[in-house]
PyMOL Python script that loads the backbone (N, CA, C, O; Angstrom):
from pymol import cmd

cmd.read_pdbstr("""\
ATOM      1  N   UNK A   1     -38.938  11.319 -87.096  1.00  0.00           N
ATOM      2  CA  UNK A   1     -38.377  10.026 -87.446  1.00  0.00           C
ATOM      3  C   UNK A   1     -36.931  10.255 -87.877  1.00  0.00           C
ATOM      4  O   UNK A   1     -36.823  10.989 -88.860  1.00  0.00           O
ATOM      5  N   UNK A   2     -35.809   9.790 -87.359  1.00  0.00           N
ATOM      6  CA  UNK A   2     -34.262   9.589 -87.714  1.00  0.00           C
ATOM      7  C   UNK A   2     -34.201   8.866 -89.007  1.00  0.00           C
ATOM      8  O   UNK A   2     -34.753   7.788 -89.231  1.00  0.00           O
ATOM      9  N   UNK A   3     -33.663   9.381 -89.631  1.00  0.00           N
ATOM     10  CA  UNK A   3     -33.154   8.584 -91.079  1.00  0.00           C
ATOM     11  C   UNK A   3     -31.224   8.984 -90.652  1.00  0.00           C
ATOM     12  O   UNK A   3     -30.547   9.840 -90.084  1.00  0.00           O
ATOM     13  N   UNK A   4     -31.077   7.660 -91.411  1.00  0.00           N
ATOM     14  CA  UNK A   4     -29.625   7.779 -91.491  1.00  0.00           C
ATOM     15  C   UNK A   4     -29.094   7.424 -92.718  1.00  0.00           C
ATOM     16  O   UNK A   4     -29.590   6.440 -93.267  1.00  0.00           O
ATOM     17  N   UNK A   5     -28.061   8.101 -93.348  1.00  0.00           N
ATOM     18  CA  UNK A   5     -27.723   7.619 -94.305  1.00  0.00           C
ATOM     19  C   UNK A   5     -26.561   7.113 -94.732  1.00  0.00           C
ATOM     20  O   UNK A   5     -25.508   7.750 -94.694  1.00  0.00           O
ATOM     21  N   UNK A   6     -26.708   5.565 -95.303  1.00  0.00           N
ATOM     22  CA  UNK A   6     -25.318   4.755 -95.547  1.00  0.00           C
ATOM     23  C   UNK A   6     -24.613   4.976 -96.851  1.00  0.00           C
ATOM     24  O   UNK A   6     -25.204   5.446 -97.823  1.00  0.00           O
ATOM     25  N   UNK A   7     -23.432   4.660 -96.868  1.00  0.00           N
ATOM     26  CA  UNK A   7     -22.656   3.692 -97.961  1.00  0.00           C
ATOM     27  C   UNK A   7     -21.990   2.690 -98.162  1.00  0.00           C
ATOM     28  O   UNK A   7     -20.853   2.872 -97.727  1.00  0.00           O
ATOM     29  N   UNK A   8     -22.125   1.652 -98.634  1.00  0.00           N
ATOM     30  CA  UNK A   8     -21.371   0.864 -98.185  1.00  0.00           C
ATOM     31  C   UNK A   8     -21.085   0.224 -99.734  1.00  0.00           C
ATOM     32  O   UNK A   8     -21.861   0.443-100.664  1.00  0.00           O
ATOM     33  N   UNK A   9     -19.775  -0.654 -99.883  1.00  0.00           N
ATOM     34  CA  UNK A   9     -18.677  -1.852-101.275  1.00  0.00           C
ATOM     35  C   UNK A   9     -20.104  -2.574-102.027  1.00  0.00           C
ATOM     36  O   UNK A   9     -20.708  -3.509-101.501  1.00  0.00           O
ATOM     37  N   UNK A  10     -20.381  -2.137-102.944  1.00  0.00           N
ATOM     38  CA  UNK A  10     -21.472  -3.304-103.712  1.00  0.00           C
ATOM     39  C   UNK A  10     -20.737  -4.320-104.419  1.00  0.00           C
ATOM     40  O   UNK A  10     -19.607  -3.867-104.599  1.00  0.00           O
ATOM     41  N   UNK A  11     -20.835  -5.497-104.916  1.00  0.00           N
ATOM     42  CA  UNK A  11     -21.020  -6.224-105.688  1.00  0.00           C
ATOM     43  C   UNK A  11     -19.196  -6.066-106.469  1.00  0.00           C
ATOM     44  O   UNK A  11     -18.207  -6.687-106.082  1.00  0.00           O
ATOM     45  N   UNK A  12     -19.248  -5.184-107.464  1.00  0.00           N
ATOM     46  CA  UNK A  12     -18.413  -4.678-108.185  1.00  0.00           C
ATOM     47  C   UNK A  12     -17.576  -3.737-107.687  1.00  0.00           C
ATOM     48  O   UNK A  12     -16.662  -3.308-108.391  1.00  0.00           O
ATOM     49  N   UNK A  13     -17.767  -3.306-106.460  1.00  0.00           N
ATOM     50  CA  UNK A  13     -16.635  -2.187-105.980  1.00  0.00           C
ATOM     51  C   UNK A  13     -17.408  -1.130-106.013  1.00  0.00           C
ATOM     52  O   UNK A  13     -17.192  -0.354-105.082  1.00  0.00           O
ATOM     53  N   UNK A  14     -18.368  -0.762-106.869  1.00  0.00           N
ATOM     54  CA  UNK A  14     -18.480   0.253-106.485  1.00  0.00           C
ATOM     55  C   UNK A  14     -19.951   0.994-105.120  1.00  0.00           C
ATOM     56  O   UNK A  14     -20.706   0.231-104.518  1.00  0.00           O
ATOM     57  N   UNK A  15     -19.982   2.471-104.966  1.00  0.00           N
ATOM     58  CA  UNK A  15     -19.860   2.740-103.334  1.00  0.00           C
ATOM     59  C   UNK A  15     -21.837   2.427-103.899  1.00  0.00           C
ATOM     60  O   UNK A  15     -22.374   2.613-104.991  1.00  0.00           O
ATOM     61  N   UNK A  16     -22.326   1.981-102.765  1.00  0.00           N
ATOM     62  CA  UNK A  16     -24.189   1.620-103.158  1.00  0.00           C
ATOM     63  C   UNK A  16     -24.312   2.486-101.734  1.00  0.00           C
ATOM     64  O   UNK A  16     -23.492   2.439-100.817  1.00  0.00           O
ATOM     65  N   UNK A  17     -25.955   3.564-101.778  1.00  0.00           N
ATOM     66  CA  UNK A  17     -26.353   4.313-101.459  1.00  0.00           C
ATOM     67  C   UNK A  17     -27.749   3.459-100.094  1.00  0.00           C
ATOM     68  O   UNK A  17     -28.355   2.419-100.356  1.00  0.00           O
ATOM     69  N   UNK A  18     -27.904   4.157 -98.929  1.00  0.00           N
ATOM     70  CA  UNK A  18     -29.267   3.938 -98.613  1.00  0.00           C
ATOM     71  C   UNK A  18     -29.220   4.517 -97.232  1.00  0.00           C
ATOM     72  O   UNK A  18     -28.364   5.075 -96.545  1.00  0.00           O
ATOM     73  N   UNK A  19     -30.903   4.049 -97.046  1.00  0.00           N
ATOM     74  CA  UNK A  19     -31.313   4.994 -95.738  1.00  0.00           C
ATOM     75  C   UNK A  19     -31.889   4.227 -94.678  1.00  0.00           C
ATOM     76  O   UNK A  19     -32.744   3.344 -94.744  1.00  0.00           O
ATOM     77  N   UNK A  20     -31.566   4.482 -94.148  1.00  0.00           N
ATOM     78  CA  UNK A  20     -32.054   3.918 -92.584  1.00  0.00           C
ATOM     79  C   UNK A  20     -33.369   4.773 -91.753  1.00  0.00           C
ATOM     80  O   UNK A  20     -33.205   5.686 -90.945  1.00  0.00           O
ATOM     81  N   UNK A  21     -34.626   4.225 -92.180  1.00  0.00           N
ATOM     82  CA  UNK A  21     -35.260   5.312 -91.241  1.00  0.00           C
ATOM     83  C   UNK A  21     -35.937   4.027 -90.126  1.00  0.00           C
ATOM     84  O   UNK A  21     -36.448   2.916 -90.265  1.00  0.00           O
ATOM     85  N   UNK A  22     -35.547   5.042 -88.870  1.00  0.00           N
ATOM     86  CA  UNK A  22     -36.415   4.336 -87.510  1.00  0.00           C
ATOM     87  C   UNK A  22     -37.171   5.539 -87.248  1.00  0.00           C
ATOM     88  O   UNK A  22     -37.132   6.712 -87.619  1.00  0.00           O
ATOM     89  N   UNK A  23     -38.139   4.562 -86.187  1.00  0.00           N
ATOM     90  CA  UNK A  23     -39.036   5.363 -85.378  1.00  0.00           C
ATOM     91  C   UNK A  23     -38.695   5.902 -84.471  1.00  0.00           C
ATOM     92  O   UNK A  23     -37.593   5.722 -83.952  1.00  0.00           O
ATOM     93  N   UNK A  24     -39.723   6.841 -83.990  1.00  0.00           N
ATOM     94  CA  UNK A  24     -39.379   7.815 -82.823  1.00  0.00           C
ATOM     95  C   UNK A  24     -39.467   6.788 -81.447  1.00  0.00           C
ATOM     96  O   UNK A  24     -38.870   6.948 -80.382  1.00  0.00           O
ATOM     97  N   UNK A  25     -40.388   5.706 -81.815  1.00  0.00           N
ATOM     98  CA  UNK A  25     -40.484   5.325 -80.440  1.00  0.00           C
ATOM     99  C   UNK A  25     -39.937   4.012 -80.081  1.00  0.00           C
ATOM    100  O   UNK A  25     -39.109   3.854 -80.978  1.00  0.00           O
ATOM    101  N   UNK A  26     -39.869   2.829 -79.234  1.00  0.00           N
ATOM    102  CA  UNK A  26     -39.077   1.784 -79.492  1.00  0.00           C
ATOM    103  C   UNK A  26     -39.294   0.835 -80.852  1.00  0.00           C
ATOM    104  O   UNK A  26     -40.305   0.893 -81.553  1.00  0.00           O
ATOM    105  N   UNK A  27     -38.428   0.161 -81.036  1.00  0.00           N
ATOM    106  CA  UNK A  27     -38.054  -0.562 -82.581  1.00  0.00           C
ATOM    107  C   UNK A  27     -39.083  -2.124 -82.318  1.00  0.00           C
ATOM    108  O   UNK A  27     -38.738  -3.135 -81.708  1.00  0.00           O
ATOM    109  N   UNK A  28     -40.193  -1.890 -82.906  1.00  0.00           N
ATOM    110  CA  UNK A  28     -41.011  -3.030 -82.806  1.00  0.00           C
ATOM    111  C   UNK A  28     -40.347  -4.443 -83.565  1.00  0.00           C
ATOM    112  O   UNK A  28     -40.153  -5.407 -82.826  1.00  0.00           O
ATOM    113  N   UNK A  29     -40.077  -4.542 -84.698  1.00  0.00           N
ATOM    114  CA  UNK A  29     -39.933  -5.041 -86.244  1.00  0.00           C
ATOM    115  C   UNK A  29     -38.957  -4.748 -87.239  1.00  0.00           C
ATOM    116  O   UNK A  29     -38.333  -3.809 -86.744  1.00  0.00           O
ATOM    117  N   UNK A  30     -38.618  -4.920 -87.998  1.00  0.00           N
ATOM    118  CA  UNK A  30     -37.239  -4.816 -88.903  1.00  0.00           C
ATOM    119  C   UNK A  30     -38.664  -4.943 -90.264  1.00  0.00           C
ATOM    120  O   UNK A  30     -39.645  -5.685 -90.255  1.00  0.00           O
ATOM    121  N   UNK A  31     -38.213  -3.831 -91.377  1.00  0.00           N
ATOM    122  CA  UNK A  31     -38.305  -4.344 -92.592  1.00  0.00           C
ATOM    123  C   UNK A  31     -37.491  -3.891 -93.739  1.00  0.00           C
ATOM    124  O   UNK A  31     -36.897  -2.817 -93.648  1.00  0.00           O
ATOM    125  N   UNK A  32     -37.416  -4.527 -94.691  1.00  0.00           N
ATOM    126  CA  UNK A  32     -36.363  -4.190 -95.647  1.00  0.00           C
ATOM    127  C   UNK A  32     -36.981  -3.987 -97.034  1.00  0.00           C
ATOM    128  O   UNK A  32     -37.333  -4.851 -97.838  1.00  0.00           O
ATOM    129  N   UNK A  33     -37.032  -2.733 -97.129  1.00  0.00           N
ATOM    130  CA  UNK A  33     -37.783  -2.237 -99.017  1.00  0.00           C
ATOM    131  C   UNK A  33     -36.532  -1.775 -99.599  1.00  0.00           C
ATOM    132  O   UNK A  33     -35.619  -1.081 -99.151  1.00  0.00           O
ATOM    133  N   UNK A  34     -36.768  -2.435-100.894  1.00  0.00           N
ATOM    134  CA  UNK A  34     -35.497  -2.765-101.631  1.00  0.00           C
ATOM    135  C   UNK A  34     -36.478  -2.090-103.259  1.00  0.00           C
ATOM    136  O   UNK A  34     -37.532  -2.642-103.574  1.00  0.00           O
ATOM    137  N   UNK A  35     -36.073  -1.227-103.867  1.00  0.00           N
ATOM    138  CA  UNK A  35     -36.682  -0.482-105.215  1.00  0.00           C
ATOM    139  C   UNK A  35     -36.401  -1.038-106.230  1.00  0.00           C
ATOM    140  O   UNK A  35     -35.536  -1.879-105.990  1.00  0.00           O
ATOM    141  N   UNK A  36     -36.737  -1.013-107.490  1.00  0.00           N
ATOM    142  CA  UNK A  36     -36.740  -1.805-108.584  1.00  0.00           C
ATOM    143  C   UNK A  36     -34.981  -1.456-109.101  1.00  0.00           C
ATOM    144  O   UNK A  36     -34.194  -1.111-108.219  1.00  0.00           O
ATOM    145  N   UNK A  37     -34.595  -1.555-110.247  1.00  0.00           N
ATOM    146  CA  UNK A  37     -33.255  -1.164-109.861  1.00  0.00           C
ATOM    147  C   UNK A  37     -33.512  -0.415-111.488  1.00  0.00           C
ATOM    148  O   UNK A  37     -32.526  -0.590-112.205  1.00  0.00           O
ATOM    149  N   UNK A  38     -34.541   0.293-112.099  1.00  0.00           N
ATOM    150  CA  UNK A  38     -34.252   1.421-112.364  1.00  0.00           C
ATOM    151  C   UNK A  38     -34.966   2.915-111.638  1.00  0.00           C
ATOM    152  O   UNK A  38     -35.323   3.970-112.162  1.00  0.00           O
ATOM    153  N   UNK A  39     -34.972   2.465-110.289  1.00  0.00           N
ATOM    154  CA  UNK A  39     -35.289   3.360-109.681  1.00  0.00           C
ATOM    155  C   UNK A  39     -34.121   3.809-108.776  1.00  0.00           C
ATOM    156  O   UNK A  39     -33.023   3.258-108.855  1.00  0.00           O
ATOM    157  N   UNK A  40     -34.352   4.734-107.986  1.00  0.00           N
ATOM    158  CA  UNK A  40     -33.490   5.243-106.590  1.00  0.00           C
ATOM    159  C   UNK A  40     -34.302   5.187-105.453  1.00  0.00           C
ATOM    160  O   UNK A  40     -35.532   5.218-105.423  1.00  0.00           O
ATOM    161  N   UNK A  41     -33.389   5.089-104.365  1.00  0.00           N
ATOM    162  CA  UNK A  41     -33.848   5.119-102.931  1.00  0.00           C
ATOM    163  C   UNK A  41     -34.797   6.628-102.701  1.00  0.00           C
ATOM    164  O   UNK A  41     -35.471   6.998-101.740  1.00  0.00           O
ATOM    165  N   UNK A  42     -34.534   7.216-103.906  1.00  0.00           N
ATOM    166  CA  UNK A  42     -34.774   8.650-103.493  1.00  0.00           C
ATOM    167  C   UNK A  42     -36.678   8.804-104.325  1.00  0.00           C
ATOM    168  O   UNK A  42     -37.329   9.841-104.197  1.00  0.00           O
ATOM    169  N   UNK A  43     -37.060   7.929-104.872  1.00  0.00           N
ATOM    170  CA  UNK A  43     -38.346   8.191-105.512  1.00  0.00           C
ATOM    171  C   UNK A  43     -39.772   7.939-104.444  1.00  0.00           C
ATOM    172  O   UNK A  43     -40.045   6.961-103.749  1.00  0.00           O
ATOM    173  N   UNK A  44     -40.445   9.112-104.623  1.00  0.00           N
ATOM    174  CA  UNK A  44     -41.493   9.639-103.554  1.00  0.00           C
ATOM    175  C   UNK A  44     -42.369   8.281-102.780  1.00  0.00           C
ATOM    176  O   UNK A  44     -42.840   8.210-101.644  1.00  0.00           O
ATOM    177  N   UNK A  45     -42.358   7.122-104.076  1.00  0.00           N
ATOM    178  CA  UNK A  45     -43.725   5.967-102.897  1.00  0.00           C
ATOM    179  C   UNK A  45     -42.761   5.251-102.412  1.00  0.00           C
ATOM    180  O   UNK A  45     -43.023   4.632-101.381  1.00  0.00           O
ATOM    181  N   UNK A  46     -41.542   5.137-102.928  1.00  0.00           N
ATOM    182  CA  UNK A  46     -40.330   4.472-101.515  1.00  0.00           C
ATOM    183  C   UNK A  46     -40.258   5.233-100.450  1.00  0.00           C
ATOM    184  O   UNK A  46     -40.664   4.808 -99.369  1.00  0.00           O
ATOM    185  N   UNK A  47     -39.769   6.385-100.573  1.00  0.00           N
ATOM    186  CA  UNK A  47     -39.781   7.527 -99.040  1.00  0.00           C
ATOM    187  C   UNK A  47     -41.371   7.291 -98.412  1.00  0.00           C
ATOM    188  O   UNK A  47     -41.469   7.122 -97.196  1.00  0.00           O
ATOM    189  N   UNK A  48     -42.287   7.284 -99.040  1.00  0.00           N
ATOM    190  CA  UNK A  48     -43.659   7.438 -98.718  1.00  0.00           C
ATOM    191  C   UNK A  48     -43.697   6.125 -97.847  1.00  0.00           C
ATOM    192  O   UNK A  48     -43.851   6.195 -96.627  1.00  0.00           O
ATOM    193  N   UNK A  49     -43.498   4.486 -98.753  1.00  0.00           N
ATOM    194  CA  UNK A  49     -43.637   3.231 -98.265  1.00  0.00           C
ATOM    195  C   UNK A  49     -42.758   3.650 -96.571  1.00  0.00           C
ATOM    196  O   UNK A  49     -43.246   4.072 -95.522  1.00  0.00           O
ATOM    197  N   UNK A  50     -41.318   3.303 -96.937  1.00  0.00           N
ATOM    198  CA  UNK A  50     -40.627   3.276 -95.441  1.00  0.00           C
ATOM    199  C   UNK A  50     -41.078   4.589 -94.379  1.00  0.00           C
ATOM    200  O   UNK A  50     -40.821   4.653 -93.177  1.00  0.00           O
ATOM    201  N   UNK A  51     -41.513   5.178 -94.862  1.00  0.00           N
ATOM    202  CA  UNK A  51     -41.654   6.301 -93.683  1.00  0.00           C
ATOM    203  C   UNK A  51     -42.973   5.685 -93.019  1.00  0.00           C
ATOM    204  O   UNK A  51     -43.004   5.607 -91.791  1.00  0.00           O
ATOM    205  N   UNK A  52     -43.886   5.317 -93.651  1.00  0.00           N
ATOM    206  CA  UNK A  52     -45.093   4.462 -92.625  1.00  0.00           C
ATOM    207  C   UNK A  52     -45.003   3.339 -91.957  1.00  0.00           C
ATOM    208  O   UNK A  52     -45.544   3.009 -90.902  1.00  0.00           O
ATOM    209  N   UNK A  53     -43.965   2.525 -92.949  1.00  0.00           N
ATOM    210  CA  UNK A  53     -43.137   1.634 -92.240  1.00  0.00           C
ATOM    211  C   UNK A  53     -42.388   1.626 -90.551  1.00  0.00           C
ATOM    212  O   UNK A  53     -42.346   0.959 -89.516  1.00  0.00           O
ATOM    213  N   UNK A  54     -41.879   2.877 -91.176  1.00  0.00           N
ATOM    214  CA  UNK A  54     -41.430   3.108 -89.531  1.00  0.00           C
ATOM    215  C   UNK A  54     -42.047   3.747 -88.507  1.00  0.00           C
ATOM    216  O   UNK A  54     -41.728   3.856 -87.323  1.00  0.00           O
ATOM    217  N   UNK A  55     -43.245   4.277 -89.305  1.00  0.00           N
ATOM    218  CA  UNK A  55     -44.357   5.286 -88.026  1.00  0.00           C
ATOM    219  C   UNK A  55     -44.677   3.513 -87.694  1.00  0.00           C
ATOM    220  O   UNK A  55     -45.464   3.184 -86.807  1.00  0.00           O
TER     221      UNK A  55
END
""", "prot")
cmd.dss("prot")
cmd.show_as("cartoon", "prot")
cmd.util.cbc("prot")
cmd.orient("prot")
């Protein structure tokens, strides 16, 4: 599975973090998981959630 990883201008200027993972095979669906905001993109049942997401 391809993950890509962004940055892009938040809110206030400053740089906001994230990942793009697709599937290996064609792109059925779009979904968007968004983490609580004292969490990170980087905590194990988010990676866990989107990665089945995109299988």
């Amino acid at each position: 599975m391809p993950t890509e990883r962004l940055t892009f201008p938040g809110h206030s200027g400053h740089d906001l973090a994230a990942r793009l993972d697709m599937p290996d095979g064609p792109h059925l669906a779009t979904a968007l998981f968004a983490h609580c905001f004292t969490c990170s993109k980087d905590i194990p049942a988010a990676r866990r959630i989107a990665r089945r997401l995109a299988n």
